[in-house]
Predicted model as a PDB file, atoms N, CA, C, CB and O in Angstrom, pLDDT in the B-factor column:
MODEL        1                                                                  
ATOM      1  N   UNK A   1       0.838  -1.183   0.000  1.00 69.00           N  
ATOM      2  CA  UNK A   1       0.000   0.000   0.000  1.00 69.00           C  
ATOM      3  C   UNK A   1       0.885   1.248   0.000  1.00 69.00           C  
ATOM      4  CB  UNK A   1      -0.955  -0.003   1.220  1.00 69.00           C  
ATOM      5  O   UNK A   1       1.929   1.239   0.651  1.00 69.00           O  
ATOM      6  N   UNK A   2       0.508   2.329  -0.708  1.00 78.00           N  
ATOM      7  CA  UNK A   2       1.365   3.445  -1.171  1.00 78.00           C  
ATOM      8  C   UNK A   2       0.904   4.089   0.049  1.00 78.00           C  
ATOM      9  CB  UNK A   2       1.132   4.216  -2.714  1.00 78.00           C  
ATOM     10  O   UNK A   2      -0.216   3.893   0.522  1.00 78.00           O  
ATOM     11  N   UNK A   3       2.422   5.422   0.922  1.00 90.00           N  
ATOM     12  CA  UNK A   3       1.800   6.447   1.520  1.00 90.00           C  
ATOM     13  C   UNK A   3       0.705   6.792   1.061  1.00 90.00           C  
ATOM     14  CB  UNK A   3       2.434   7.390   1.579  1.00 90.00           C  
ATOM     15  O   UNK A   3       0.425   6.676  -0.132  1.00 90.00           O  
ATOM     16  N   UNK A   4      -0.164   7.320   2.037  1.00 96.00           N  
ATOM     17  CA  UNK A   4      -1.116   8.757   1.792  1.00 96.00           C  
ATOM     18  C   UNK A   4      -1.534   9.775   3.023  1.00 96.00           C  
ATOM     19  CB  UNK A   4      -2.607   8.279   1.202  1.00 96.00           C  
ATOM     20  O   UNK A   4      -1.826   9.412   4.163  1.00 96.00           O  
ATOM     21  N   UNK A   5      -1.506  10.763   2.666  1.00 97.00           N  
ATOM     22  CA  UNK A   5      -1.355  12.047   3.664  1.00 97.00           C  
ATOM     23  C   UNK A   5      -3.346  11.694   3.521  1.00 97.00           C  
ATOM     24  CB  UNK A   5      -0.290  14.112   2.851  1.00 97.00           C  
ATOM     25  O   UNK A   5      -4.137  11.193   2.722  1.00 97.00           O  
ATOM     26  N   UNK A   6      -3.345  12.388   4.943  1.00 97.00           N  
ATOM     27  CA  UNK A   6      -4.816  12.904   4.915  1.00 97.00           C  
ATOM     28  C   UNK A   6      -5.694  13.649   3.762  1.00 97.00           C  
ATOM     29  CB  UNK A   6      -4.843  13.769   5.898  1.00 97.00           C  
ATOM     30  O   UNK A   6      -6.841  13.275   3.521  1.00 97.00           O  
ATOM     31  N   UNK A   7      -5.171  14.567   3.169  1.00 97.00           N  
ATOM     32  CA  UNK A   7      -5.436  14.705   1.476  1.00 97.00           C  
ATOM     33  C   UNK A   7      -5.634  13.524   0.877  1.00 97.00           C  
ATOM     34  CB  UNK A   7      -4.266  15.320   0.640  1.00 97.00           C  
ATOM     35  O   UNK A   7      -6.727  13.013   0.635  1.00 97.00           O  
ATOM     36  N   UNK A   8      -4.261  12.965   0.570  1.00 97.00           N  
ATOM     37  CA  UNK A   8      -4.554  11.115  -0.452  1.00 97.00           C  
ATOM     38  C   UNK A   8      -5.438  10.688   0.010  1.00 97.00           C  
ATOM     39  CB  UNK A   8      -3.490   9.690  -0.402  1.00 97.00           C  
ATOM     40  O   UNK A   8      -5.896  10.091  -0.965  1.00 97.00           O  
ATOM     41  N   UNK A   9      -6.157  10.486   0.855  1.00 96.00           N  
ATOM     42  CA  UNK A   9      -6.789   9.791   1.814  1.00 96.00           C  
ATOM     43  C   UNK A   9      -8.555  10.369   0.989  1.00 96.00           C  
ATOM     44  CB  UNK A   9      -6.204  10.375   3.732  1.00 96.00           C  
ATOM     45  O   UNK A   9      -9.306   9.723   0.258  1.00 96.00           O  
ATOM     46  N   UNK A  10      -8.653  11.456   1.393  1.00 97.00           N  
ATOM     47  CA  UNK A  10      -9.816  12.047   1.209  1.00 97.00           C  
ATOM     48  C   UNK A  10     -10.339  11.973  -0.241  1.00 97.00           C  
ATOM     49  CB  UNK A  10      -9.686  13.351   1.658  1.00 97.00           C  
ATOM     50  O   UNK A  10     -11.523  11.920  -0.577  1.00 97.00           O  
ATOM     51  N   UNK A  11      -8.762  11.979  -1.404  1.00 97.00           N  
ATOM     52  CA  UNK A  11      -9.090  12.214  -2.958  1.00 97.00           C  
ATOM     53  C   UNK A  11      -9.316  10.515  -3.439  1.00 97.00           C  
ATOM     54  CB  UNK A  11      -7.550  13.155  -3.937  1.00 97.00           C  
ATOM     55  O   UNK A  11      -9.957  10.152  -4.424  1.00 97.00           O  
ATOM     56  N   UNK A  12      -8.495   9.486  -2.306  1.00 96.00           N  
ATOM     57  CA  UNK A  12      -9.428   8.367  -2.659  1.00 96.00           C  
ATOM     58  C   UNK A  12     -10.361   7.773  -2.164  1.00 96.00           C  
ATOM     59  CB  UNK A  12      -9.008   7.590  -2.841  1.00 96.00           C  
ATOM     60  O   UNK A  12     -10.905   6.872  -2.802  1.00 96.00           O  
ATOM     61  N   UNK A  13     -10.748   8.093  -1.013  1.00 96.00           N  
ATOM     62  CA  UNK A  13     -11.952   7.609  -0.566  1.00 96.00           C  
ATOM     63  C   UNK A  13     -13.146   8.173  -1.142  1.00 96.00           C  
ATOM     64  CB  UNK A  13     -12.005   7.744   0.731  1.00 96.00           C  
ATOM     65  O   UNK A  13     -14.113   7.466  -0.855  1.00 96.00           O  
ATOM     66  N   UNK A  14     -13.476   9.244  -1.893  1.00 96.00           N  
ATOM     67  CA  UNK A  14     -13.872  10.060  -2.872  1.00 96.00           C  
ATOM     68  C   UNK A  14     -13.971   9.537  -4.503  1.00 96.00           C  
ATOM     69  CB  UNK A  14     -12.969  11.125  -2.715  1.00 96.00           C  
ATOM     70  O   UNK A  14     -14.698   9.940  -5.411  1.00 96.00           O  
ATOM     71  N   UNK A  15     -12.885   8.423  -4.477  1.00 97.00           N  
ATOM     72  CA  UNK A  15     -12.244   8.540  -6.456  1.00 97.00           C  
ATOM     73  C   UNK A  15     -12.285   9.470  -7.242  1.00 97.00           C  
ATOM     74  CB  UNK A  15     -12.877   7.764  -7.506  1.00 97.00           C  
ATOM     75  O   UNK A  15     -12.809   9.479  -8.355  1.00 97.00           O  
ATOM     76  N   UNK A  16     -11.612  10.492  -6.588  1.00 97.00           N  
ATOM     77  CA  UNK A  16     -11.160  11.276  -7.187  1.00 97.00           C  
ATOM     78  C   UNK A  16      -9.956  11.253  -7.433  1.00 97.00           C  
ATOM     79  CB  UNK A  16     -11.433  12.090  -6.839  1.00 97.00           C  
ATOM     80  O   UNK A  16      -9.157  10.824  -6.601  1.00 97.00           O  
ATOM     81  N   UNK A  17      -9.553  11.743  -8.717  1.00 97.00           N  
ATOM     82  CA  UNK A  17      -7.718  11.488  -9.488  1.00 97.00           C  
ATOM     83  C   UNK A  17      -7.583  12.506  -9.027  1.00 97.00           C  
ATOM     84  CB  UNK A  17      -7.136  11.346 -11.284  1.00 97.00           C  
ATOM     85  O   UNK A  17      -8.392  13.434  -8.994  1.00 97.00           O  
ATOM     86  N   UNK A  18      -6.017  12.420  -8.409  1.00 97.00           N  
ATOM     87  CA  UNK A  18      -5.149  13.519  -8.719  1.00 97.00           C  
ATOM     88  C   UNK A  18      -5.228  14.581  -9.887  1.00 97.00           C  
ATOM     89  CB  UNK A  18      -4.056  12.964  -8.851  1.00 97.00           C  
ATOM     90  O   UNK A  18      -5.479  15.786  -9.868  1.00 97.00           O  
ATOM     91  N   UNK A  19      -4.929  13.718 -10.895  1.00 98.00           N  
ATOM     92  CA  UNK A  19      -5.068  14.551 -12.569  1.00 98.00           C  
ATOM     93  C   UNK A  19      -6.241  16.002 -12.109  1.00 98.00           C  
ATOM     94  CB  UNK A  19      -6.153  13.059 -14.221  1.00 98.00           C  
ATOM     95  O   UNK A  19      -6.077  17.214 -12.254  1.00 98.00           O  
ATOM     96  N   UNK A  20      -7.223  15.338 -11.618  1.00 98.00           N  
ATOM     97  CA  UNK A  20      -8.705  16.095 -11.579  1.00 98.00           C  
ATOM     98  C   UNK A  20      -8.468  17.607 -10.402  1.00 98.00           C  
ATOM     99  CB  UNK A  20     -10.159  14.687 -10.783  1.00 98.00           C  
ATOM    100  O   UNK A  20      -8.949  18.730 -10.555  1.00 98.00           O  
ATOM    101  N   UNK A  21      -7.680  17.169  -9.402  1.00 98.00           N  
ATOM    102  CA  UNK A  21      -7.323  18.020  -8.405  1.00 98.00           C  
ATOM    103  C   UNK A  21      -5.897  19.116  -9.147  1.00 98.00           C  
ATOM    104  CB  UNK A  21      -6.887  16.927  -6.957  1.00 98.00           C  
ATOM    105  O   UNK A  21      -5.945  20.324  -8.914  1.00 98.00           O  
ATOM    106  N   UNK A  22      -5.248  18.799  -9.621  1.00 98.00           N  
ATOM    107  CA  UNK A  22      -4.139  19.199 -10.950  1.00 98.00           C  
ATOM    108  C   UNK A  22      -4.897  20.030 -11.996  1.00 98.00           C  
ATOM    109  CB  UNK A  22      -3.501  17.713 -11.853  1.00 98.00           C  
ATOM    110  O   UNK A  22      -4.596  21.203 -12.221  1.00 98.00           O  
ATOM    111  N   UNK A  23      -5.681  19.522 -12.495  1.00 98.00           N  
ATOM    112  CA  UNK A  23      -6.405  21.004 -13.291  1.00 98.00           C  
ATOM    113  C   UNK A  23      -7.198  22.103 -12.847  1.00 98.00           C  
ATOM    114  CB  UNK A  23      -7.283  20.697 -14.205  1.00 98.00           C  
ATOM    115  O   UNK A  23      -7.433  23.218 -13.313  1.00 98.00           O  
ATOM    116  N   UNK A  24      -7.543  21.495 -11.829  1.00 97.00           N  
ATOM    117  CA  UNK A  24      -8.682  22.572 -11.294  1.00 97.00           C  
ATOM    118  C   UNK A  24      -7.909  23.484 -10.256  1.00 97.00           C  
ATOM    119  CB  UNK A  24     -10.114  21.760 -10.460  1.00 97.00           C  
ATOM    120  O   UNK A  24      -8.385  24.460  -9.675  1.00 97.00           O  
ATOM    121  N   UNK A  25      -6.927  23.099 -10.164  1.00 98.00           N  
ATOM    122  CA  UNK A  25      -6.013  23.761  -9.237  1.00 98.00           C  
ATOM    123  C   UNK A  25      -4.727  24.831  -9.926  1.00 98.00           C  
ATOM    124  CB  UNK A  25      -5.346  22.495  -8.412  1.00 98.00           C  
ATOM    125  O   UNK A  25      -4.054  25.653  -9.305  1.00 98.00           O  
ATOM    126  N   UNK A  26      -4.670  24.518 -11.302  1.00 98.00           N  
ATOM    127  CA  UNK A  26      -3.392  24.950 -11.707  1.00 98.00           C  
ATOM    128  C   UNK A  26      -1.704  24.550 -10.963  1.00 98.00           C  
ATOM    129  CB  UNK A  26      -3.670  26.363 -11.616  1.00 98.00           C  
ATOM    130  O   UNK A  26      -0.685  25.237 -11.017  1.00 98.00           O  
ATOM    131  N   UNK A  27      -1.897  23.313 -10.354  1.00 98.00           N  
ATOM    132  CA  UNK A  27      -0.420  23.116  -9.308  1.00 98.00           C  
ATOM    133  C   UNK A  27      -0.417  22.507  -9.955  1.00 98.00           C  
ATOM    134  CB  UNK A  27      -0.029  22.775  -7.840  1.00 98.00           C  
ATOM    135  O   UNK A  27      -1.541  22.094 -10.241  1.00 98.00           O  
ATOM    136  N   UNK A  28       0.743  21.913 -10.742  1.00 98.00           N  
ATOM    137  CA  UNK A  28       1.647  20.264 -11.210  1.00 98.00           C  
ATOM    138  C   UNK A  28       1.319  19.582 -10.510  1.00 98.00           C  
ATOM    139  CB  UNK A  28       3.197  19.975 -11.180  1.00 98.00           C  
ATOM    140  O   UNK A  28       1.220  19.593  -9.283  1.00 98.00           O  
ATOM    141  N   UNK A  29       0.896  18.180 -12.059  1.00 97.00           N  
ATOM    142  CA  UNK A  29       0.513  17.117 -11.257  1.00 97.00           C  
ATOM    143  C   UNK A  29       1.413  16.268 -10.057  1.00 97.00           C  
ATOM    144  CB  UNK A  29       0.155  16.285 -12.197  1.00 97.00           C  
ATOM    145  O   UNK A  29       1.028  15.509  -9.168  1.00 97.00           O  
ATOM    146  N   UNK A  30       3.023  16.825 -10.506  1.00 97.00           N  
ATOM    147  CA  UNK A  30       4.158  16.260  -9.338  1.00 97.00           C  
ATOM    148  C   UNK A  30       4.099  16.840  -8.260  1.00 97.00           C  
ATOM    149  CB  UNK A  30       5.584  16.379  -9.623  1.00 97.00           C  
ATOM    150  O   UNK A  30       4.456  16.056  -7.380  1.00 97.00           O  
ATOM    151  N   UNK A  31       3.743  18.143  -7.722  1.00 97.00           N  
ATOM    152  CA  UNK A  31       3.234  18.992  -6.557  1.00 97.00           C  
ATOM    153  C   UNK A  31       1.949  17.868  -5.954  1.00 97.00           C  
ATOM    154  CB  UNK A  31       2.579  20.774  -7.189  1.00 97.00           C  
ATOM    155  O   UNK A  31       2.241  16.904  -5.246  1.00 97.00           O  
ATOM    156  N   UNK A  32       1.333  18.005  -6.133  1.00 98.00           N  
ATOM    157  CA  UNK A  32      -0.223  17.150  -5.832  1.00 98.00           C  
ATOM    158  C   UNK A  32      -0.017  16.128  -5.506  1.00 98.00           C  
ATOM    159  CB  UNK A  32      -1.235  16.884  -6.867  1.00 98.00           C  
ATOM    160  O   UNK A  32      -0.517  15.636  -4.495  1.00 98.00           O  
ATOM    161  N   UNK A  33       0.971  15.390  -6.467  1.00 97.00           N  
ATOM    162  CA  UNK A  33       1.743  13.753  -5.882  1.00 97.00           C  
ATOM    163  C   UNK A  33       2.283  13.791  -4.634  1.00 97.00           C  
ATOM    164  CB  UNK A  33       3.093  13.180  -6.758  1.00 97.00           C  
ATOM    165  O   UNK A  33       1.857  13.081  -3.722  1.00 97.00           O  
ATOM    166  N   UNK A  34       3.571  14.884  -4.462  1.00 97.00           N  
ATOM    167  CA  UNK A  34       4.049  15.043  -3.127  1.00 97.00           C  
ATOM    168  C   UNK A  34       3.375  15.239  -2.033  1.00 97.00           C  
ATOM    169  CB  UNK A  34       4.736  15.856  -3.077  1.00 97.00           C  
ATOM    170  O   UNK A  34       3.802  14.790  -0.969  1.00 97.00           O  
ATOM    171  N   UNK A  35       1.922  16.114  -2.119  1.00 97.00           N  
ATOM    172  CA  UNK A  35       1.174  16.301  -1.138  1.00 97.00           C  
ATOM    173  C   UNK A  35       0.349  15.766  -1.100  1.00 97.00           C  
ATOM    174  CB  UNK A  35       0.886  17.152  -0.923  1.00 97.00           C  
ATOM    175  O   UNK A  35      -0.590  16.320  -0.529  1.00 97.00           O  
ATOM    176  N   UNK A  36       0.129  14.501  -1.603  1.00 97.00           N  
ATOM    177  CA  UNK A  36      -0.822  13.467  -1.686  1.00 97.00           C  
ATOM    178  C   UNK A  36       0.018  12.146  -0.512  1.00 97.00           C  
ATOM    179  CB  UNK A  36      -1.046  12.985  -3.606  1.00 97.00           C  
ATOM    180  O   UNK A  36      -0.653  11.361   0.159  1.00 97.00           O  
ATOM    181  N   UNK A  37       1.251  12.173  -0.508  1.00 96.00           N  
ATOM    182  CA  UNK A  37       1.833  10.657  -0.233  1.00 96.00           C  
ATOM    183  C   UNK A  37       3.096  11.268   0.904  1.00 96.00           C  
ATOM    184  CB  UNK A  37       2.584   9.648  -2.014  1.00 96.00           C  
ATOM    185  O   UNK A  37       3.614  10.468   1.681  1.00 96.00           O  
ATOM    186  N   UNK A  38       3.429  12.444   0.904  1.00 96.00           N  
ATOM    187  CA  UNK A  38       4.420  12.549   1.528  1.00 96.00           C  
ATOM    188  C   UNK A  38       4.109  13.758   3.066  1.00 96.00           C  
ATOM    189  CB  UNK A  38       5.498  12.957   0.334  1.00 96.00           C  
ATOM    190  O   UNK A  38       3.965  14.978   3.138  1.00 96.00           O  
ATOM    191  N   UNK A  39       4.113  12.939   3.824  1.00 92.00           N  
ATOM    192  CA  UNK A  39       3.260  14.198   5.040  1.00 92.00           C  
ATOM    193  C   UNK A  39       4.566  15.077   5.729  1.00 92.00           C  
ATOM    194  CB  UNK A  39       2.186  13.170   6.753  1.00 92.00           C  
ATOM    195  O   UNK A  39       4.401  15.561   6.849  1.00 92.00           O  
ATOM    196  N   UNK A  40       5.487  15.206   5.222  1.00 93.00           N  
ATOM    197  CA  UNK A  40       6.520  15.712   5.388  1.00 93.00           C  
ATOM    198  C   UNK A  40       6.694  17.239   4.361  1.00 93.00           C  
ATOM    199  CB  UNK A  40       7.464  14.539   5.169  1.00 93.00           C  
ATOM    200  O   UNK A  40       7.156  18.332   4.691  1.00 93.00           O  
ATOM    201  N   UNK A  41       6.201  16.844   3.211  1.00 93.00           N  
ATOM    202  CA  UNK A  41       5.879  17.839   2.120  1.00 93.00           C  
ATOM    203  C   UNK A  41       4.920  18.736   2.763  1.00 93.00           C  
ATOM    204  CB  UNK A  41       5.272  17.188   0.764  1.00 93.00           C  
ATOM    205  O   UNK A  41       3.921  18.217   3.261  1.00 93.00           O  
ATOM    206  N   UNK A  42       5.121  20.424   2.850  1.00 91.00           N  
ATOM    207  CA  UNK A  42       4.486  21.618   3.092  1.00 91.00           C  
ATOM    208  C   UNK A  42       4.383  22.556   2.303  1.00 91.00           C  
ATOM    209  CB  UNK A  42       4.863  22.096   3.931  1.00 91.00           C  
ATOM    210  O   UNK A  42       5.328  23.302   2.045  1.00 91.00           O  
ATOM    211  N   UNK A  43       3.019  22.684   1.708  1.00 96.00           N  
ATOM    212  CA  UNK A  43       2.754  23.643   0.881  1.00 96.00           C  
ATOM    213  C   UNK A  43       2.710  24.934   1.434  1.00 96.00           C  
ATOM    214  CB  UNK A  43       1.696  23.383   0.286  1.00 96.00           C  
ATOM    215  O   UNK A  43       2.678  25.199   2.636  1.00 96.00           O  
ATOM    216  N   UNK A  44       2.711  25.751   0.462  1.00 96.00           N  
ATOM    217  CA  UNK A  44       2.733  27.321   1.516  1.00 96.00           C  
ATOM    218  C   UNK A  44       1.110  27.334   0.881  1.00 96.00           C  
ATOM    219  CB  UNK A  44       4.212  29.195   0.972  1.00 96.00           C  
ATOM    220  O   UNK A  44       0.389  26.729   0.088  1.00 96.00           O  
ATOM    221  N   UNK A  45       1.106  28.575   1.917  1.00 97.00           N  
ATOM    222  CA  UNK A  45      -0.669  29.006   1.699  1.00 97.00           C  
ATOM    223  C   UNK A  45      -1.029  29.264   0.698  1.00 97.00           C  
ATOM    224  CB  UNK A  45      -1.264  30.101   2.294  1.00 97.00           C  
ATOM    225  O   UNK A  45      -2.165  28.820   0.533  1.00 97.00           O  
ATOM    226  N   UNK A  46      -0.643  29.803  -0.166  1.00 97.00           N  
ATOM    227  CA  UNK A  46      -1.410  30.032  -1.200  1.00 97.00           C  
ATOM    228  C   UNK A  46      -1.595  28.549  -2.143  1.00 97.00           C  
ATOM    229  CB  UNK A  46      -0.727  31.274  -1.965  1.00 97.00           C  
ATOM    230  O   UNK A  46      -2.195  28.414  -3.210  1.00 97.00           O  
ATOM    231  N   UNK A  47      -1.169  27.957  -1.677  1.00 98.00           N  
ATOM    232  CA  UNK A  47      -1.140  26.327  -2.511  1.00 98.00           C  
ATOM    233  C   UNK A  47      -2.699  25.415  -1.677  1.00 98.00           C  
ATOM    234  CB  UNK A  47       0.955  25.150  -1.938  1.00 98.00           C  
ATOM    235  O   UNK A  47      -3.658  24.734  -2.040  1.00 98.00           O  
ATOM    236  N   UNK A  48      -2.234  25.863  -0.659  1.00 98.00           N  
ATOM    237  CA  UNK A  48      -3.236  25.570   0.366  1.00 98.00           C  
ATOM    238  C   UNK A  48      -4.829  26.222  -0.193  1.00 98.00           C  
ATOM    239  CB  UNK A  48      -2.651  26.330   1.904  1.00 98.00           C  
ATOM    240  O   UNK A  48      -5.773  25.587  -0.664  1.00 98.00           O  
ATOM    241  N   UNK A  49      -4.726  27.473   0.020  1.00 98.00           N  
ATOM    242  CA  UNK A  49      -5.641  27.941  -0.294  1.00 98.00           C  
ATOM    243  C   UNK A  49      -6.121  27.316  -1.779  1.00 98.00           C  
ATOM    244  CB  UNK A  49      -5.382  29.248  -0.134  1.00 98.00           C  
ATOM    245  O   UNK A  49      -7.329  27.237  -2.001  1.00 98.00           O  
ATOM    246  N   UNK A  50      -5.290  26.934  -2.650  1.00 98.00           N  
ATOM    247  CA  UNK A  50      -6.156  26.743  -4.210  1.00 98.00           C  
ATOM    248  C   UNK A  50      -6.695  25.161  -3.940  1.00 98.00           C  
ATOM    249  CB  UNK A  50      -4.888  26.864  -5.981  1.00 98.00           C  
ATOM    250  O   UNK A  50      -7.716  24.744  -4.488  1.00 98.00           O  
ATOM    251  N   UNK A  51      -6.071  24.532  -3.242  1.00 98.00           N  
ATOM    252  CA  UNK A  51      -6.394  23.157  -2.986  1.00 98.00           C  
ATOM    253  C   UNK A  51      -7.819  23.237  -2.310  1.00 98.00           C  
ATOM    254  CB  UNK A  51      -5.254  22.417  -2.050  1.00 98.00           C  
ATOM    255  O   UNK A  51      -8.837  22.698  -2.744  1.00 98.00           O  
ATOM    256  N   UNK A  52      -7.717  23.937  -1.271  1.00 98.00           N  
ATOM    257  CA  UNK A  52      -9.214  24.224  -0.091  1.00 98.00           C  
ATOM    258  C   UNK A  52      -9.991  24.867  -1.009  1.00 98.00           C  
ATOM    259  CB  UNK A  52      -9.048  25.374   1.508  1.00 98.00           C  
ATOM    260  O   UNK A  52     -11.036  25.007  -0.375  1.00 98.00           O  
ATOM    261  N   UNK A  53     -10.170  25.349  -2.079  1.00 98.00           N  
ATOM    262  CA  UNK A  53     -10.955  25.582  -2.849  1.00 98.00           C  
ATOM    263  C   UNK A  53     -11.722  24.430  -3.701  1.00 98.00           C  
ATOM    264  CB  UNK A  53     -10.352  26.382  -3.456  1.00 98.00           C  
ATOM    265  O   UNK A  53     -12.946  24.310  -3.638  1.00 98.00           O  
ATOM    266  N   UNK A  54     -11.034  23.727  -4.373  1.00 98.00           N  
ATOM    267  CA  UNK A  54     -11.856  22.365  -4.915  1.00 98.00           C  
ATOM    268  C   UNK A  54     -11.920  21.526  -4.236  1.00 98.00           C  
ATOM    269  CB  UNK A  54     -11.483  21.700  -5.941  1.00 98.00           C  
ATOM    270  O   UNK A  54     -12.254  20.507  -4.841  1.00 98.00           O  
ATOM    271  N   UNK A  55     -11.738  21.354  -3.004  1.00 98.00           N  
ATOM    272  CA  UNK A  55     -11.870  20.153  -1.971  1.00 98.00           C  
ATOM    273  C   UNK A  55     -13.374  20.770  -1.500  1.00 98.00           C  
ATOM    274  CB  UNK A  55     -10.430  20.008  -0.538  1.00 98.00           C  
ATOM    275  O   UNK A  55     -14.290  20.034  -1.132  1.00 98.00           O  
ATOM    276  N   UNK A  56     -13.458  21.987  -1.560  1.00 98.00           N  
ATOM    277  CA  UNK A  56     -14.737  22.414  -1.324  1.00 98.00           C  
ATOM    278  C   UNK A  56     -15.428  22.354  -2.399  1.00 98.00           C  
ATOM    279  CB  UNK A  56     -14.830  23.584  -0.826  1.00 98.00           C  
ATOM    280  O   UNK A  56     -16.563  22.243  -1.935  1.00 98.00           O  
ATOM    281  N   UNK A  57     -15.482  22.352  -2.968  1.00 97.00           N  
ATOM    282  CA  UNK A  57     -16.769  21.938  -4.112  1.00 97.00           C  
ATOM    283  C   UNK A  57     -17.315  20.328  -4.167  1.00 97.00           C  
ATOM    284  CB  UNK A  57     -16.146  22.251  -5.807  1.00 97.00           C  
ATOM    285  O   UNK A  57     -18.235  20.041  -4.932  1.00 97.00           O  
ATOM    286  N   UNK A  58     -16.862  19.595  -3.550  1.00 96.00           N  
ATOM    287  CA  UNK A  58     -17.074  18.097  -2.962  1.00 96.00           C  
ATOM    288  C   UNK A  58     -16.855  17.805  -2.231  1.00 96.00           C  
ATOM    289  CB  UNK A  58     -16.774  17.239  -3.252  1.00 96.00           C  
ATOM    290  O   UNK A  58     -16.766  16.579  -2.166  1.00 96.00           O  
ATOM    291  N   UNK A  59     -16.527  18.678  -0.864  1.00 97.00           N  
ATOM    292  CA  UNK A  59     -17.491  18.629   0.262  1.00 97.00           C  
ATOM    293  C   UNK A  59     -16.786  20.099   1.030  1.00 97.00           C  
ATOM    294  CB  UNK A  59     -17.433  16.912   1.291  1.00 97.00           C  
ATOM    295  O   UNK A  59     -15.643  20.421   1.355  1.00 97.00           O  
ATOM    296  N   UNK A  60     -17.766  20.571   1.085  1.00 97.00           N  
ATOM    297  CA  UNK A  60     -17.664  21.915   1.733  1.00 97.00           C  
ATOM    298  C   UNK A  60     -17.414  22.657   2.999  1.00 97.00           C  
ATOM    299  CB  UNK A  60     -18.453  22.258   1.569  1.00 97.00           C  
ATOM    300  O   UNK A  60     -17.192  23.837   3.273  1.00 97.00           O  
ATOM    301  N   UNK A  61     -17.518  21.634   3.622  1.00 97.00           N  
ATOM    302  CA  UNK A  61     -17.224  21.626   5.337  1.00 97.00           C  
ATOM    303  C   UNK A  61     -15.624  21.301   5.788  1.00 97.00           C  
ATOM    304  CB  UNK A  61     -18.246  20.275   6.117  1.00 97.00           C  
ATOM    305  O   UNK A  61     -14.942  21.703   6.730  1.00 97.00           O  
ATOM    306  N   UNK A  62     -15.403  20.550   4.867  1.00 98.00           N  
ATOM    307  CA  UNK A  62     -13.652  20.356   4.717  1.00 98.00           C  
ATOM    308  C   UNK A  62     -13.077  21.862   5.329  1.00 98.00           C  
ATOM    309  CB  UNK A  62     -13.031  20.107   2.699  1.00 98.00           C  
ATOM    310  O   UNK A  62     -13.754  22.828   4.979  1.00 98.00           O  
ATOM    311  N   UNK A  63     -11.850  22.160   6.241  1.00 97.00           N  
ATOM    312  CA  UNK A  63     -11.277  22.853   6.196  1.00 97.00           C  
ATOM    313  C   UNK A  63      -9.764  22.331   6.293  1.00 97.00           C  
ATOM    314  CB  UNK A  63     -11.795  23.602   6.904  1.00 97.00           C  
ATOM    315  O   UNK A  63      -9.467  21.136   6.315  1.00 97.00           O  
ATOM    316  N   UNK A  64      -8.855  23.383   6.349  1.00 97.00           N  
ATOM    317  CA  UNK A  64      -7.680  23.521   5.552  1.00 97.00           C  
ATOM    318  C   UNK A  64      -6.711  22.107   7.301  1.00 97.00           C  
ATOM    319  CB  UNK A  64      -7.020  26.013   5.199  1.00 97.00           C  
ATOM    320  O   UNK A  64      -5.974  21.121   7.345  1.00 97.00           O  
ATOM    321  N   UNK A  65      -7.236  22.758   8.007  1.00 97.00           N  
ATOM    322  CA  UNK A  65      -6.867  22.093   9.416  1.00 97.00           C  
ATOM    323  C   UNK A  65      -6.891  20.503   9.356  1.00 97.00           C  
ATOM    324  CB  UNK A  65      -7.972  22.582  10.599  1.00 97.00           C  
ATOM    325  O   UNK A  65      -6.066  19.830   9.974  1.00 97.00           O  
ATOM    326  N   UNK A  66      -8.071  19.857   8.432  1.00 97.00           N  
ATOM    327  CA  UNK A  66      -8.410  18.594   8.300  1.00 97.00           C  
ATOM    328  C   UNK A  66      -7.120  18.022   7.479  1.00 97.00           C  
ATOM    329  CB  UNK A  66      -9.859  18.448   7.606  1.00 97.00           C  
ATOM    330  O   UNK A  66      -7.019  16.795   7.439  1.00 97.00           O  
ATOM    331  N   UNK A  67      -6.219  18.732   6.884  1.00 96.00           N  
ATOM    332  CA  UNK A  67      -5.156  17.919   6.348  1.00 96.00           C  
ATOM    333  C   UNK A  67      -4.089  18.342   6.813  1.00 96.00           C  
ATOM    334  CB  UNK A  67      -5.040  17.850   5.024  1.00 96.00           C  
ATOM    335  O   UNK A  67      -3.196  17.512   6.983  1.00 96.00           O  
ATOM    336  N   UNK A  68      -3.848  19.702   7.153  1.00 95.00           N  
ATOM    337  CA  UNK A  68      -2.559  20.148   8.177  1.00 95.00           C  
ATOM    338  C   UNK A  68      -2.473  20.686   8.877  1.00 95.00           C  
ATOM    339  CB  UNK A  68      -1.734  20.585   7.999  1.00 95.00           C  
ATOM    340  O   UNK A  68      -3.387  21.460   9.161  1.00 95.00           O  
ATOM    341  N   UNK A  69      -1.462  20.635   9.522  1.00 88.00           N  
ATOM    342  CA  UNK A  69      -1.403  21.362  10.513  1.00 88.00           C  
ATOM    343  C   UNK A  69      -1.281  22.885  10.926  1.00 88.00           C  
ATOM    344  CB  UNK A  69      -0.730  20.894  10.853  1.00 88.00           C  
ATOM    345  O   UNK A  69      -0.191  23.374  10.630  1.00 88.00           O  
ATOM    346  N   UNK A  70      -1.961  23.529  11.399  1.00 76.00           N  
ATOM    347  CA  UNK A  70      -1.377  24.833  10.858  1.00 76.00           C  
ATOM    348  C   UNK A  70      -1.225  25.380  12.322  1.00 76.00           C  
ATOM    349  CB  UNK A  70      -2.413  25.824   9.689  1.00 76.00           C  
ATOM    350  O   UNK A  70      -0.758  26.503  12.516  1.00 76.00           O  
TER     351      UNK A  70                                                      
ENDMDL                                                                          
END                                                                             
């Protein structure tokens, strides 16, 4: 079984692709990989913020806290 960060976690229990979180986000799909599998990997906020944006459009109550730490 591959890492997955609390993100990975959420985009597959969901089936949702990466790819899908990668366009709607404008971040590289290799960015999204790292913060999908590696909980060591820290995005800065504004990465944060574009991510907490389409995580909210499939489910909206999600906040940014539910995957890191802040």
């Amino acid at each position: 079984m591959k890492p997955r960060t609390e993100l990975g976690r959420f985009l597959d229990q969901r089936g949702i692709a990466q790819e899908w979180l990668s366009k709607r986000t404008g971040i590289s799909r290799n960015t999204i990989s790292k913060i999908c599998s590696n909980d060591e990997y820290s995005p800065n906020m504004g990465t944060i913020k574009k991510i907490m944006d389409a995580v909210r459009e499939v489910d909206e109550n999600k906040k940014a806290e539910d995957f890191w730490s802040m």
